[in-house]
VOTITI-50840 format. One record per residue (C-alpha): chain; residue in three letters; residue number from 1; z, x, y. Coordinates in nm, 4 decimals, padded with zeros to 6 digits. Each point is the difference from the previous one (the first is absolute). Layout:
BEGIN
  mol  type  seq         w         u         v
    A   ALA  NUM         Z         X         Y
...
This chain:
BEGIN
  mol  type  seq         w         u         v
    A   UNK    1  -01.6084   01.3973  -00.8131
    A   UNK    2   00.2269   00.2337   00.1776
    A   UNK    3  -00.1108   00.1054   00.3792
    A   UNK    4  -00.1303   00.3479   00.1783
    A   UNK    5   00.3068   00.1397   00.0965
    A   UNK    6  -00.0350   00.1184   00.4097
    A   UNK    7  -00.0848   00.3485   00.0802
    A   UNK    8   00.3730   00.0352   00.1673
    A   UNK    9   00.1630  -00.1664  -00.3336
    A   UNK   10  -00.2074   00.2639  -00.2281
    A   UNK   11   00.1425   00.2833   00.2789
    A   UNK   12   00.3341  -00.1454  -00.0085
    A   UNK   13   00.0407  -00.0282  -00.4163
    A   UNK   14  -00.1847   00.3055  -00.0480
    A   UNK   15   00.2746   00.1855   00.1851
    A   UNK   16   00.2279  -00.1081  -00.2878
    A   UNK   17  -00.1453   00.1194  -00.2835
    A   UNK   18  -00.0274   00.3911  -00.1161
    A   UNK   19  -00.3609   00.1573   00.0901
    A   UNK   20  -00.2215  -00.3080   00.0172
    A   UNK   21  -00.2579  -00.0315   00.2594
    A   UNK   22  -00.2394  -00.2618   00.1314
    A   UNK   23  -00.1440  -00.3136   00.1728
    A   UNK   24  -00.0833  -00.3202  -00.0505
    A   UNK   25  -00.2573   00.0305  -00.2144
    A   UNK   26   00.2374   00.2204  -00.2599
    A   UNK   27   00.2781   00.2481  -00.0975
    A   UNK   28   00.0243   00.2839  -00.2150
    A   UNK   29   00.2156   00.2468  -00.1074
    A   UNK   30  -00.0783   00.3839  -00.1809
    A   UNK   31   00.2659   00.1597  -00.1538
    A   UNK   32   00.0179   00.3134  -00.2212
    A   UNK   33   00.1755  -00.0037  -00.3336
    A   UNK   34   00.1111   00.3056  -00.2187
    A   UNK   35  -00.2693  -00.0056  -00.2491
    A   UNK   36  -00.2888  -00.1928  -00.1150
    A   UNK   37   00.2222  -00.2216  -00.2466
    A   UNK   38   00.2464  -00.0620   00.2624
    A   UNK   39  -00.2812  -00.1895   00.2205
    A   UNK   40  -00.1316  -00.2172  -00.2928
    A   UNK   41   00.3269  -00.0699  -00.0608
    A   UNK   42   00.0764  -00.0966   00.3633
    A   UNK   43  -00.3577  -00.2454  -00.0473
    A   UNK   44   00.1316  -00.1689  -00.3142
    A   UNK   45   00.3133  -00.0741   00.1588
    A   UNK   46  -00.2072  -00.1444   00.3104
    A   UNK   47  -00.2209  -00.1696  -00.2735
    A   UNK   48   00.2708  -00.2091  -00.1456
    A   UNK   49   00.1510  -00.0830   00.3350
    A   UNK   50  -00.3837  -00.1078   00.1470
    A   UNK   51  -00.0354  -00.2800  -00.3091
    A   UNK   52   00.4102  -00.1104   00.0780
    A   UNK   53  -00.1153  -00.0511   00.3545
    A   UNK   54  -00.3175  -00.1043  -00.0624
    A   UNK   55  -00.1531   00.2318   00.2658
    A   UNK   56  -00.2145   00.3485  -00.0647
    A   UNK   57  -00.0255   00.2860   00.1963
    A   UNK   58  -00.3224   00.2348   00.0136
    A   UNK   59   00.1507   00.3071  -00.1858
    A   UNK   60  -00.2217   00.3692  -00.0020
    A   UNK   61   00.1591   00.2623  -00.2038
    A   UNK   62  -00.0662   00.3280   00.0705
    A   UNK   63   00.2061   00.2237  -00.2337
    A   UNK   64   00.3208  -00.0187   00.1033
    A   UNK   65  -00.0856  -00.1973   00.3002
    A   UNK   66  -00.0104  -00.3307   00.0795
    A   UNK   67  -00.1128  -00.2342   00.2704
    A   UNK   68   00.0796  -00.3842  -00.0023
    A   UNK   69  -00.1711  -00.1939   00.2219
    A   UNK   70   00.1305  -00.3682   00.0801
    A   UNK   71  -00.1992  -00.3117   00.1539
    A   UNK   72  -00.0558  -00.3275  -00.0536
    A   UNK   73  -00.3100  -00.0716  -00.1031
    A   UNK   74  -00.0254  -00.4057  -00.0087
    A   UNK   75   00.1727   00.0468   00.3906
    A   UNK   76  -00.2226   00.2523   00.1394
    A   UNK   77   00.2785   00.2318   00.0445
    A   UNK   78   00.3247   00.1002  -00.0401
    A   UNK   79   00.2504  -00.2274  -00.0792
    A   UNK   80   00.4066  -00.0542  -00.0502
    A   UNK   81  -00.1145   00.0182  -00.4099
    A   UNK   82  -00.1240   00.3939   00.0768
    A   UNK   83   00.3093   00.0880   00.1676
    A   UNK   84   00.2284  -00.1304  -00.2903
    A   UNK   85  -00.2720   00.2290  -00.2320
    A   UNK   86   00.0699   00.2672   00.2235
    A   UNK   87   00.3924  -00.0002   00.0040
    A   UNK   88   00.0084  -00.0417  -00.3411
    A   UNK   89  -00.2826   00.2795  -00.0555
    A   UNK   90   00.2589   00.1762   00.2385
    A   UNK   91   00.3092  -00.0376  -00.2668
    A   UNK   92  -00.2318   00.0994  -00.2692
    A   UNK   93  -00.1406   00.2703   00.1276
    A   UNK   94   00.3735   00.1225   00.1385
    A   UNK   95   00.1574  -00.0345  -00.4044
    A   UNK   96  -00.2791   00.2275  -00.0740
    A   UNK   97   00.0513   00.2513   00.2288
């Protein structure tokens, strides 16, 4: 099971990736897309890269917004496995764009 990353690791990571906030408990992201297609296209993209890592973020859609939220359920938290999610939400999410 992977382990509850610190409160300074989460800072320190989180300053890496583009727009994500959070704690220890979780991340998330919201970005804006052009239209309404453009977002579900973003979350099918995330969709097939979720099952590869075996890993799911919490996804609301809200017309052509999106927020992805990141933890770790099993750990209580967030985890090295929701920071991968995020950078590769990140190159996703930056192809679309």
């Amino acid at each position: 099971m992977a382990d509850v990353l610190t409160a300074e690791t989460v800072r320190s990571e989180l300053a890496g990736l583009t727009d994500w906030t959070g704690d220890q408990a979780s991340i998330s992201r919201t970005v804006e897309l052009g239209s309404f297609p453009a977002a579900i296209a973003v979350v099918d993209r995330v969709a097939v890269v979720a099952e590869e890592l075996d890993h799911h973020p919490d996804i609301d859609i809200r017309w052509r917004t999106v927020t992805f939220r990141c933890a770790t359920h099993s750990a209580g938290g967030t985890t090295r496995r929701d920071l991968e999610l995020a950078r590769r939400i990140d190159e996703i999410v930056r192809a679309a764009s």
